[in-house]
N, C-alpha and C positions, 0 to 999 in steps of 0.2 A: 350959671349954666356951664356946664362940663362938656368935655368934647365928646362925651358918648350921648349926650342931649341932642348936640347939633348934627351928629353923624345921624342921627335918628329921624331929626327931622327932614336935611340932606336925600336919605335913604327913603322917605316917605313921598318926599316933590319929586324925588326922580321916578318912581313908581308909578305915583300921579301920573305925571307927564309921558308915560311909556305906553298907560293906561287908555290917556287921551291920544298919544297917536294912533294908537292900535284902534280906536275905536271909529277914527277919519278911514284909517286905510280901507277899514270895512267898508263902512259906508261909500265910498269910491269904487270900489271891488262889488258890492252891490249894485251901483250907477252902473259899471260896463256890462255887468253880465243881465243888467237890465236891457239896455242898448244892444246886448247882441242877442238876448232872446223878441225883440222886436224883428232884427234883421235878418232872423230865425224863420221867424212865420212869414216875412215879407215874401222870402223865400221859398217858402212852401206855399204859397197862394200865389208865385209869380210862376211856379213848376205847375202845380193845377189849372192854371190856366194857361198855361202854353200845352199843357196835355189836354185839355178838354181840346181846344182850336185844334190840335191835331187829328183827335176822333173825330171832330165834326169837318175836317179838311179830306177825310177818307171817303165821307159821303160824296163828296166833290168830286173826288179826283182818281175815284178806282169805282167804275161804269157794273163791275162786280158785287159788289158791296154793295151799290146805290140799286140795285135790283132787289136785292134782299132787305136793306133796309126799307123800303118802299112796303113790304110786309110784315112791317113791326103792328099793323092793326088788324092783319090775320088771325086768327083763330089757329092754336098751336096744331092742333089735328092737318092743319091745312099747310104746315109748313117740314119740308123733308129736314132730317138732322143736319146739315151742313149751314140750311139757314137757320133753325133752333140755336146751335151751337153757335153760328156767329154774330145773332142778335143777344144773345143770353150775355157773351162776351161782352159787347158793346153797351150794353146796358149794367151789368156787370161794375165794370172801370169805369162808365161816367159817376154809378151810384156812390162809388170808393171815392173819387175826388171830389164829390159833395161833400161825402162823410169827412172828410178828413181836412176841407173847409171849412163845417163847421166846427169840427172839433178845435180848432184854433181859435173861433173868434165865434162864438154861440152867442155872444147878442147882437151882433150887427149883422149875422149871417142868416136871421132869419127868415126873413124876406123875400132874401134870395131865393132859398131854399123853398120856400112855398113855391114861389112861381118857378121853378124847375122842376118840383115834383106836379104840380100842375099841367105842363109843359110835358112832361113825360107820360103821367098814370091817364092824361085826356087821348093821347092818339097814339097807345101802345096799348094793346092789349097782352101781346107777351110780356111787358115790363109789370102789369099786373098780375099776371099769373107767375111770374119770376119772382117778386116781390112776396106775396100771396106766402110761397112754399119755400121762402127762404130761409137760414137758419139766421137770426140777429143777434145771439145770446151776446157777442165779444161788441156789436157795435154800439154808440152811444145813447145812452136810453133818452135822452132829449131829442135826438135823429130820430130814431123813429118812434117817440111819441109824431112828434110831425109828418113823419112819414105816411103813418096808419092815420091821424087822421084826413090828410089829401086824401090816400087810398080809398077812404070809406065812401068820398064822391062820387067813384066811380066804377067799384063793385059790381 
């Protein structure tokens, strides 16, 4: 064996072995950004739910609001644009932090989601007819697969 043998094989384990770290680092670098795409959505579903409790802390605590919401089971004909407009909102942003609830975690979310659209489409009639004429194309077709069908109960 010649020294351009052993340079060869030298050049070959060190390769190896650059090969194999390089292949740990990933693997590590995938471990973190695994761990912070969890603390990612923790995040987003600790934000959704401090914002929902704020929309429903509104009911509470502005005697304004709680007048109008009180007519979320009116009939749209029966409600002036100020309360249209600020039920529509309110239904609106709750529907957006559902949506955007399940979009993070759509199998464990489902449930939920039933019993909130339960919970809404049973004693809103504007949030059906909100719903009804909304546009959904950009939202997620598994949302409102579920959506439409709660919806259809109470049509």
């Amino acid at each position: 064996m010649d020294i351009s043998d052993i340079a060869q094989i030298v050049t070959g384990v060190a390769t190896f072995t650059v090969a194999v770290v390089l292949v740990l680092q990933l693997r590590k670098q995938n471990q973190q950004l695994e761990i912070q795409n969890k603390e990612n959505q923790r995040e987003i579903i600790l934000r959704n739910a401090e914002s929902h409790f704020n929309r429903q802390s509104i009911i509470l605590s502005n005697p304004e609001f709680r007048k109008i919401f009180l007519k979320r089971t009116y009939d749209i004909k029966d409600l002036n644009e100020e309360e249209y407009l600020a039920l529509t909102y309110y239904f609106i942003s709750i529907l957006s932090t559902f949506h955007t609830g399940f979009k993070i975690d759509k199998n464990s979310n489902v449930e939920d989601t039933v019993i909130f659209l339960n919970n809404i489409f049973s004693s809103s009639k504007l949030a059906r007819h909100w719903y009804k004429n909304h546009n959904w194309s950009i939202w997620d077709k598994d949302f409102i697969k579920i959506c439409d069908e709660v919806y259809k109960k109470y049509k």
